[in-house]
N, C-alpha and C positions, 0 to 999 in steps of 0.2 A: 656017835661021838661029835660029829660037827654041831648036833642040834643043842648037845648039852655047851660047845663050845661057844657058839652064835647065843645060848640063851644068857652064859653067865657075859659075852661081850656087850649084849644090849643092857642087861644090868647095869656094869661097867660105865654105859654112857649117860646112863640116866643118873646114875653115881657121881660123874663128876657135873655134870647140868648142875646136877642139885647144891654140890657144892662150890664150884664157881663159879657160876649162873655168866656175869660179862665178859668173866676172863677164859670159859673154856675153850671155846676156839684156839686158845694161844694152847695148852696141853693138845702137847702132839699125839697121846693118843685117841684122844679126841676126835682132834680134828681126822685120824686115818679113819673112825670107823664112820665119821659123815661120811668119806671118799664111797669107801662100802656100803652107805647104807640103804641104795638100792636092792641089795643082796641079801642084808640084815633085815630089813623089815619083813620081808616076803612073806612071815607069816603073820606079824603085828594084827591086832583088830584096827578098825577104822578109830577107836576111842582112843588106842595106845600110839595113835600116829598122831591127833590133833594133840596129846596132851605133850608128846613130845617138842612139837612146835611153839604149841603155850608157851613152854617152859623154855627155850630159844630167843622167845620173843618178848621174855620178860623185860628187860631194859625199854622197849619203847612201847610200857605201858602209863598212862595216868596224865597229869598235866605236861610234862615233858616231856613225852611219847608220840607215837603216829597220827595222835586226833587232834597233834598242833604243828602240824610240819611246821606253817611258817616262825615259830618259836623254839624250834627245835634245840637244843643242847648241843654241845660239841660233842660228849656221850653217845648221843645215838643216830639222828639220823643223819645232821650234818656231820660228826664225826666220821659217820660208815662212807661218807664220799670220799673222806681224806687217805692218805696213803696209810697211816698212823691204824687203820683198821683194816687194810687190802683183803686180809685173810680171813678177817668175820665176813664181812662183803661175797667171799669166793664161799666161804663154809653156808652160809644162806643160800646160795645159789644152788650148790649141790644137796640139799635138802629140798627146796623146789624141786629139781627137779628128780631126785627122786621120787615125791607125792604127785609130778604130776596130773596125774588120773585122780587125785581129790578134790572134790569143788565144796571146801565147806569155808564159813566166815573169817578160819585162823591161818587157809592157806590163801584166802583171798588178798586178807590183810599180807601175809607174807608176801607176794605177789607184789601188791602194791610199796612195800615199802622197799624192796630191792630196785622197784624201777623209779621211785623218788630218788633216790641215790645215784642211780645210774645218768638221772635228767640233773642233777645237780654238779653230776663229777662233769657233763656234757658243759655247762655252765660255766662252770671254771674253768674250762680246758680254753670256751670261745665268750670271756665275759663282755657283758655291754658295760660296765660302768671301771673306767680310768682310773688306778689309782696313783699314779704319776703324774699327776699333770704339775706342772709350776706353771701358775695364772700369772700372767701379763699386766692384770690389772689388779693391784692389792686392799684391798678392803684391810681396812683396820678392828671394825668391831663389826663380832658372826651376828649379834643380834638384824642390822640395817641390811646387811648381807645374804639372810634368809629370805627376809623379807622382801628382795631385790629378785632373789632366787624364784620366791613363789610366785610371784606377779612372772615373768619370765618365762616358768618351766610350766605351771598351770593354769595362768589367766589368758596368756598369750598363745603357751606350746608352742615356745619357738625357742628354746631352750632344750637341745637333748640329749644326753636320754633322759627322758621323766624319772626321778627317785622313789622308788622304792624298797621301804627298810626291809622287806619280806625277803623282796628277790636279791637285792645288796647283801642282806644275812647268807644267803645261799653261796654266793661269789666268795666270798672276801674270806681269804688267808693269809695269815701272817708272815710274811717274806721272812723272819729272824724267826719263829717260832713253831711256823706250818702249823698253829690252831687257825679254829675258825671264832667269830663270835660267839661268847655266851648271852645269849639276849633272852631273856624268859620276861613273862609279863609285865612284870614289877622293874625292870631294867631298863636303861635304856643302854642307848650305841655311842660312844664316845667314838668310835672307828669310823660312825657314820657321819657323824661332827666333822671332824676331820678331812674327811673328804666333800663335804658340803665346803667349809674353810678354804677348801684349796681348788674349789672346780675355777677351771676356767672360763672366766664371761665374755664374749670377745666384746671388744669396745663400741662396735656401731651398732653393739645391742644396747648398752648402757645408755649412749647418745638419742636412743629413740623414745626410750623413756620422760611420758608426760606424767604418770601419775604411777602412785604404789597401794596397795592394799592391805590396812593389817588388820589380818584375823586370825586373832590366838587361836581359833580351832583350827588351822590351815595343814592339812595336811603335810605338808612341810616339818612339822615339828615334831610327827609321830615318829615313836623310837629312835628319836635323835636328844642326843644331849650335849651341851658345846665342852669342847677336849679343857679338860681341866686334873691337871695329877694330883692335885691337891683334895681330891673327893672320892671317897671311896667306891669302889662299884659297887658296892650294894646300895650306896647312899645317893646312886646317879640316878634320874630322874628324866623322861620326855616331856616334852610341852612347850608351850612361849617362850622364846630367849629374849629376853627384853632388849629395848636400843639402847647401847653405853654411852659413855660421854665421847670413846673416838668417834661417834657417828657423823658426827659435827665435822669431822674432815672426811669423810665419805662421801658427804653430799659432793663436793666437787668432782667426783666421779658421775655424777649424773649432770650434764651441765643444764640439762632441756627440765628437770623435774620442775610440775608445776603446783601438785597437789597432792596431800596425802589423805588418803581417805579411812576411817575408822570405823568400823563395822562392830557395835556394840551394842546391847538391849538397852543397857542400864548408862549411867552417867560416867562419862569419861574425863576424871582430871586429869588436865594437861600435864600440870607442874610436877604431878606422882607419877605418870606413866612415862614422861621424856625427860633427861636429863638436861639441866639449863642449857649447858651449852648447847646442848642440840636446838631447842628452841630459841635461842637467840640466834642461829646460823639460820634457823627457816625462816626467822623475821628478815634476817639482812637478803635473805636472799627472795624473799616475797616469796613465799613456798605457801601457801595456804594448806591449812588441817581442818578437813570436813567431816563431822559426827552422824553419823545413820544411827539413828537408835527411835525407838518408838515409830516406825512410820515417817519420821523426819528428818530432815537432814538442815544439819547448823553449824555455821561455821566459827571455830573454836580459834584458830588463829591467823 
């Protein structure tokens, strides 16, 4: 009797897998016969145990899946760090280790993505990146401000912690909401904005500044996009934030800036890349703008 009843309960589980595939963990019967199902499998084949895992680990298959941690969804891996999933996180885990004695690709990956979770929830518990800070020194436009930023955090490294949107994606929870980022390829981080916005620069760094660098491809700009409510997220976008016309009162936060330097192949219009006033405040203030392009370097203003 127990074998017929142990065979129609692994049925049972494979029944609801199948039918609630993200949500089964939450069906409490479910989740009792993971509890069990070191007991339950004992006679499983080795086939009937990877495809039960498969089908577990449906959710973090494909582009939003295990083989893009750092893009992760709030669905599935950074999701499984949040409390919001405590119990898929525990029902994984007793599934491990019931299979422990199997070493095939689908409990390796399993494996691996309980302890990506585990190093994430560690992350959050002790993050490197502030999200409180109130800066002392206020920048008016994020565009001059990045720019300030990268010269700073990656020319200098004397800015820290160095930004990154991979490991910032992993951190950052929403204090009113407990989500985490949804950040996939095509997206960018307006939460990463944000706190780019609002880092704090202390002042005798600003003051040391002789020169800036702008290059749109600067790491600086990857999955970040500046906080704007007016734009859809799907319609949000990483890359270049251009320098606005507040820039122009910016500059006085650098008293010592003497040169800005332009890192481009191709030809650089002043008058379309800077807004007037900003180039009339580099003139009053004798700021020179130097063009690298072709092997040469020429000065622009």
């Amino acid at each position: 009797m127990s074998n017929i009843f142990e065979t129609l309960k692994t049925n049972q589980l494979f029944k609801i897998l199948e039918e609630e595939r993200d949500d089964a963990f939450e069906n409490e019967e479910f989740f009792q016969g993971v509890k069990d199902l070191h007991h339950l499998s004992k006679n499983w084949t080795l086939d009937k145990k990877t495809r039960f895992i498969s089908s577990v680990l449906f959710s973090f298959e494909g582009m939003n899946g295990w083989f893009h941690i750092s893009c992760d969804g709030w669905d599935s891996i950074f999701g499984l760090a949040g409390e919001e999933h405590k119990r898929k996180l525990e029902g994984l885990k007793l599934i491990s280790t019931a299979f422990s004695d199997i070493d095939e690709p689908v409990t390796q990956r399993l494996r691996y993505i309980i302890s990506e979770a585990e190093r994430i929830k560690l992350r959050r518990r002790y993050p490197i990146y502030n999200l409180d800070q109130n800066p002392k020194v206020i920048f008016k436009d994020f565009g001059f401000k990045l720019l300030v930023i990268n010269h700073l955090m990656y020319k200098k490294k004397i800015l820290r912690p160095s930004f990154n949107i991979a490991l910032f994606a992993e951190e950052y929870i929403d204090k009113e909401t407990g989500y985490g980022i949804n950040f996939d390829w095509y997206r960018a981080s307006e939460e990463a904005g944000e706190y780019l916005f609002n880092l704090d620069i202390p002042e005798y760094l600003l003051s040391d500044i002789r020169e800036l660098e702008l290059d749109k491809d600067a790491e600086i700009y990857r999955g970040v996009c500046a906080p704007n409510p007016f734009i859809p997220i799907k319609y949000r976008s990483d890359g270049y934030v251009p320098i606005g016309n507040k820039a122009a009162e910016d500059l006085a936060l650098l008293p010592n800036l003497e040169e800005i330097h332009i890192n481009k192949e191709k030809e650089f219009i002043l008058e379309e890349e800077f807004p007037e006033s900003f180039i009339k405040s580099l003139r009053e203030k004798d700021i020179k703008v130097i063009l690298h392009a072709n092997s040469a370097d020429k000065k622009i203003l």
